[in-house]
N, C-alpha and C positions, 0 to 999 in steps of 0.2 A: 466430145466426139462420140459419136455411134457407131458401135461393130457389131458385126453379125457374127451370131452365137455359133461355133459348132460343138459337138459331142464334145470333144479333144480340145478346144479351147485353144488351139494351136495358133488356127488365123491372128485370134486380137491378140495374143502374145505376141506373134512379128509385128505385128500393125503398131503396137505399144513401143515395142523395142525400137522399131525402124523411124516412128517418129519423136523418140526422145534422143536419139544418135545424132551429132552434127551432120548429116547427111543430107543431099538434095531432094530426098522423097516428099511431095506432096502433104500435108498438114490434115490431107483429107482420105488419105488412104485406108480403105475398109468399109468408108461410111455407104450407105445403101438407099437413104430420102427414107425411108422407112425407122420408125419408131418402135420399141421392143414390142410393145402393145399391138401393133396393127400384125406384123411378123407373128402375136401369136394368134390375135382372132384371122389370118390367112390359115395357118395351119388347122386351127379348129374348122375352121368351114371346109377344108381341104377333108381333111378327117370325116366331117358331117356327108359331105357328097360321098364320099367310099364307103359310109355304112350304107348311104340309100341305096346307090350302084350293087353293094354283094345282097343287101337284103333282098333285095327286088331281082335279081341275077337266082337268089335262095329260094325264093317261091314259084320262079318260072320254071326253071328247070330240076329243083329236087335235089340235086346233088349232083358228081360227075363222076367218071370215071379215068383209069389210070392204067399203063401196060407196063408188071414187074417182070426183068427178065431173071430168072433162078437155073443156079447150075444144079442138074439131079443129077447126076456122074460125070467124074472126070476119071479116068483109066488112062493112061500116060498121056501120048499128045489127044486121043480121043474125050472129045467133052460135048456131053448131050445138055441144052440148057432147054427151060422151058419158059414159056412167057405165060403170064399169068397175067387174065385183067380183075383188077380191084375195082368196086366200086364204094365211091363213099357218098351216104344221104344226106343229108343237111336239112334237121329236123324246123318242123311249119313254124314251130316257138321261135328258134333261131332267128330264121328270116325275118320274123313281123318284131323282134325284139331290135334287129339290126336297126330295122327299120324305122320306129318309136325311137332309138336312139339316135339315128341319125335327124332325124326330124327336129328333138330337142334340142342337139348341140346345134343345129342351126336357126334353128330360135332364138338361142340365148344368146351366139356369137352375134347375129345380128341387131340386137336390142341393144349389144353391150358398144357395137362400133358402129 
């Protein structure tokens, strides 16, 4: 039988437990048609397309920005807050690094499946 993985390893623990118990549950409960292999070249290519997306997302627009709101006095129920915008760059290396990387892992996930 084949389960799918999570973090916490919880799922195949029932799935194990529930089909080793005399119980009416299915002999196939958890399984997914997918092999641990393909579930990971899905995830690498998933990965691969999110570094092209922010790389390329990195060099169009440079970086973005963000509104922090900060309290400058508070004096009993009276409270002045101020909003502050942050901006943050995201340097040319970054993006075309993203990018070279995302290109790779979808080279090689594809070669490999």
């Amino acid at each position: 039988m084949r389960y799918v993985r999570y973090r916490t390893g919880l799922f195949r623990d029932v799935c194990l437990n529930a089909t080793r118990s005399s119980s009416s549950v299915p002999s196939d409960v958890g399984t997914t048609g997918f092999n641990e292999g393909e579930l990971n070249m899905n995830s690498i290519r998933l990965l691969a397309i999110a570094l092209l997306l922010g790389g390329t997302l990195g060099l169009v627009y440079g970086g973005f920005s963000y509104t922090k709101d900060t309290t400058a006095v508070k004096l009993g129920s009276l409270e002045l807050t101020v909003k502050e915008q942050k901006q943050v760059n995201i340097p040319l290396w970054a993006g075309i690094g993203a990018i070279v990387a995302g290109g790779l892992l979808l080279l090689t996930a594809s070669k490999r499946g």
